[in-house]
C-alpha positions in Angstrom: 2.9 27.1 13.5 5.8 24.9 12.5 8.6 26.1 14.5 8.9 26.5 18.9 7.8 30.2 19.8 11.0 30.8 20.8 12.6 30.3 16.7 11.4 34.7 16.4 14.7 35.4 17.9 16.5 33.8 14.9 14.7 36.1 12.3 16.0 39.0 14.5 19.2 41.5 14.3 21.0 39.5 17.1 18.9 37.3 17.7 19.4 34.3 19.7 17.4 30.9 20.2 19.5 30.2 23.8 18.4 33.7 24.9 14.8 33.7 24.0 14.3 30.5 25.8 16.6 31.7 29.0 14.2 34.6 29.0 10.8 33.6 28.3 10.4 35.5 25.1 8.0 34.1 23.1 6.5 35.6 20.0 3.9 33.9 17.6 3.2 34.6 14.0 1.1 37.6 13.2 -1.7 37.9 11.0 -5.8 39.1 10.9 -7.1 35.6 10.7 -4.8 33.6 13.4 -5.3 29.7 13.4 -5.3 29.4 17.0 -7.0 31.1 19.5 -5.6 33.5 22.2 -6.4 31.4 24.7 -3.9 28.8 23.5 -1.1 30.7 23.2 -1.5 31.7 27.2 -1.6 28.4 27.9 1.9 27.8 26.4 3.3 31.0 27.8 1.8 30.2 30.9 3.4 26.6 30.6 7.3 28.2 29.5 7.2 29.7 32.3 10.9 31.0 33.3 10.2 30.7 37.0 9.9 27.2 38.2 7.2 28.2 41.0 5.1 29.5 38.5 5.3 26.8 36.0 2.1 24.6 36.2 2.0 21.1 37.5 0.6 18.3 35.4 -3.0 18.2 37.6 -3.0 22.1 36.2 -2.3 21.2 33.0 -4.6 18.7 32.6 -7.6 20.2 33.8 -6.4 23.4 31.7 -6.4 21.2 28.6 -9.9 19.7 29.3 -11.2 23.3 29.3 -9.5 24.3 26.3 -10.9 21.2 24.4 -14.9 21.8 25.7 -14.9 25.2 25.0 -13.4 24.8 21.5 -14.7 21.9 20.1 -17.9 21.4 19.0 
């Protein structure tokens, strides 16, 4: 998309990039015809985790990615 998912919070009333990233609050563009699938976007939330338990480790990651990339490409 261009910019980290936490860059929303600049666009907003307020809004702060120190914030969003403290709290996990991601957003991505909107729109009927997104460029990336759903699926990918999880996986980045699920990487930003703001818990450090939950955060995956780089075995999960990996084998996450290897999924992502056989069920996507052709």
């Amino acid at each position: 998309y261009g910019e980290s998912p936490f860059e929303f919070a600049l666009g907003e009333s307020g809004g702060s990039l120190q914030l969003a990233i403290m709290n996990g609050q991601v957003k991505w563009p909107s729109g009927p015809n997104p460029p990336y699938p759903a699926q990918l976007h999880q996986f980045v939330i699920w990487m930003l985790q703001t818990q450090v338990a939950l955060r995956p480790c780089i075995d999960d990651i990996i084998v996450h990615v290897d999924k992502l990339l056989s069920k996507f490409t052709p």
